[in-house]
Structure formats: C-alpha cells, structure tokens
C-alpha positions in Angstrom: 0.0 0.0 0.0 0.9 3.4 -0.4 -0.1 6.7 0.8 -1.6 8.2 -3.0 -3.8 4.7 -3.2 -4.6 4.6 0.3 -6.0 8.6 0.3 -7.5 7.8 -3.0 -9.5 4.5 -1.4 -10.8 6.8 0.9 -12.2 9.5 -1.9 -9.6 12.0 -0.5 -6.7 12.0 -3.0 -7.3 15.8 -3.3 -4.9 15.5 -0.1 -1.7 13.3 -1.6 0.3 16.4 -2.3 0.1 17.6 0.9 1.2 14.1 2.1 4.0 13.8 -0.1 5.4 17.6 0.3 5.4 16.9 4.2 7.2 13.3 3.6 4.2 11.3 5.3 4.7 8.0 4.6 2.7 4.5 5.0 4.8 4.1 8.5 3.6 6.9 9.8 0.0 7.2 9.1 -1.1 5.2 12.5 0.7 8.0 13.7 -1.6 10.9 12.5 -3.1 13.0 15.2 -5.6 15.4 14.6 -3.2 18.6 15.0 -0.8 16.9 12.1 -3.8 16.8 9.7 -4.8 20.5 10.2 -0.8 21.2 9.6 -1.1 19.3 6.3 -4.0 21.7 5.1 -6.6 19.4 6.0 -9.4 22.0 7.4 -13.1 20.2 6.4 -13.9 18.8 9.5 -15.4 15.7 7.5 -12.4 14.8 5.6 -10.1 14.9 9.2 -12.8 12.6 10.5 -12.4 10.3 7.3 -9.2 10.3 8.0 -8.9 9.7 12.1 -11.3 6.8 11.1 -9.5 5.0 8.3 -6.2 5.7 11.0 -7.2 3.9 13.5 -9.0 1.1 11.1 -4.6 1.0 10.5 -3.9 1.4 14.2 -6.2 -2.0 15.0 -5.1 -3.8 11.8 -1.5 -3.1 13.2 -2.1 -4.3 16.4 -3.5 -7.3 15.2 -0.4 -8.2 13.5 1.4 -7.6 16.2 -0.5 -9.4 18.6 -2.5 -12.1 16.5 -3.6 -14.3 19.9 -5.2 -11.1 21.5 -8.3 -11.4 19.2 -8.7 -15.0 19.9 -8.2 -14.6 23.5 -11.0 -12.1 23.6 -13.3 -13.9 21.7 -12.8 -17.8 22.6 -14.3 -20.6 20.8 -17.3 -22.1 21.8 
C-alpha cells in the first residue's frame, strides 16, 4: 500500500500532495493526530474525520499483526 492509493480509497486523493510535500509516509500514518492533519492543510472537519477513522481502522489492523492471539483470547471458541 501506499499513501496516493490509500488517500484515494478513501475518496480523498485531493490530499496526496500535501502528504507527499510533508514526507508522510505509510509508516507513519497510524501516527496521524488530529493537529498533524490541520498542519497538512486538512481543514473540512469531514475529511479529518475520514481520515482519524481510516487511521485507527490502521492502528487496530497493526495491532493485530502484532498481537495475532489477542483477538482469539478475547473472543474464545465455543
């Protein structure tokens, strides 16, 4: 994956300049805080919520990887 597909998936390529001029890359997108999107020119309150959502969608996919028994531990088999 990379950033221009990714912003694109989410109907938000408008923003992949802005992404590329400030050198955010795939690593660093579960980093994103709100305050980083407004300093990338993101100002529509919709789009930053797009965005915080599709973040942490990352966030938990990352944490699964990391920790693929948590899941299963939760959620036990009958």
């Amino acid at each position: 994956m990379n950033v221009a597909d990714w912003l694109c998936t989410l109907g938000l390529g408008q923003y992949e300049a802005a992404f590329r001029k400030n050198s955010v890359t795939v690593d660093l997108l579960p980093n994103l805080t709100p305050e980083d999107l407004k300093d990338l020119g993101i100002t529509l309150v919709g789009d930053r919520r797009r965005l915080l959502d599709a973040i942490s969608a990352l966030r938990a996919r990352a944490d699964l990887a990391d920790n693929p028994r948590a899941t299963s531990a939760e959620h036990p088999r009958p």
